[in-house]
N, C-alpha and C positions, 0 to 999 in steps of 0.2 A: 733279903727282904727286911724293910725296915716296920718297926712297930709304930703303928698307927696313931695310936691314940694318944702322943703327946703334940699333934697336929690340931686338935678343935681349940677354939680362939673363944674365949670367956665370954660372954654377953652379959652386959651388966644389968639389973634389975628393969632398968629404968628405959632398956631400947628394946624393941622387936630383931629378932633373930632375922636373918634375911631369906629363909627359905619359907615362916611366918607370913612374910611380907607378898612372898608370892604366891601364895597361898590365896592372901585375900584378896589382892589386886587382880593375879590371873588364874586363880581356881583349880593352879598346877603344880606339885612340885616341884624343888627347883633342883635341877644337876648343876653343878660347880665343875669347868674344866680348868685345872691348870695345862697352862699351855704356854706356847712360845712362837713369835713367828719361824716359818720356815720349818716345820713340826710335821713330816707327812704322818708320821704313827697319826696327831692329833687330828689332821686334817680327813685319816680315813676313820676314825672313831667318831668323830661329828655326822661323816658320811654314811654313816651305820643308822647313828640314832635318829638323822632324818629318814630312813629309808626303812628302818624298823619302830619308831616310836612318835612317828610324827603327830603332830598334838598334842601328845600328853604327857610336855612336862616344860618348864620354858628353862631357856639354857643361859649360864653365866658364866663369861670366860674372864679368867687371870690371867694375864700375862706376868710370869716369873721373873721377867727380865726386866720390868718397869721398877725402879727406883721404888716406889710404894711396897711393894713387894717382893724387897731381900729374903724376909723369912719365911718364904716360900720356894722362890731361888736354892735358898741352905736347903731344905727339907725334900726337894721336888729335881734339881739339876738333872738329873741321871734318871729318872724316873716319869717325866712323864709321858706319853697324860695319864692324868689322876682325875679321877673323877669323882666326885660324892654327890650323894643323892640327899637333900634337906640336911646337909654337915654333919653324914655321916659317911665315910670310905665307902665305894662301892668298889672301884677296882683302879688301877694301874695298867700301866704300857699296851692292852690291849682292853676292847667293851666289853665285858663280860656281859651277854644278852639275856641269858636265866637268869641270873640273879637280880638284873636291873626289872626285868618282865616279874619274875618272883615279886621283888620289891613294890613296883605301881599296883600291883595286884592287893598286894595289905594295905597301904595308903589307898586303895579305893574304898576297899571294904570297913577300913575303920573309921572314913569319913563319911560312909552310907547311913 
């Protein structure tokens, strides 16, 4: 298992964070998938969260394999999907459903 936390990407004073972003625009958290084409793990973890959390959250997917995103590729190769919830780690190679369900449940409540 690799450690996490040297994966979040600095946001500089002066830009809006991108799960911020979605925030305001669609009122949703935002899950970040790394992914790749050709990906069934990804393709049945997408197939989860429409079937268990549909609505409530909007989805952003990375392709690792895009040139834009070598250091993602370094970090993610063997690992995905990776998923984070507003750019924080939720989980790896499978959905963890408690924890993301745990999750919108305090992002409900602390936005009430």
């Amino acid at each position: 298992f690799y450690p996490i936390s040297h994966v979040f990407l600095p946001i500089s004073a002066n830009s809006i964070a991108p799960w911020e972003e979605s925030r305001r625009t669609t009122g949703k958290p935002l899950l970040t998938l790394y992914t790749h084409d050709h990906c069934t793990l990804c393709d049945e973890l997408v197939e989860q969260l429409e079937a268990q959390f549909a609505g409530r959250y909007a989805l952003e997917k990375v392709d690792i394999t895009r040139k834009e995103n070598v250091r993602f590729l370094r970090l993610y190769r063997y690992d995905i999907p990776v998923l984070f919830l507003n750019g924080q780690f939720l989980c790896m190679h499978r959905l963890n459903a408690d924890l993301l369900q745990k999750r919108l449940v305090e992002l409900d409540t602390s936005t009430s």
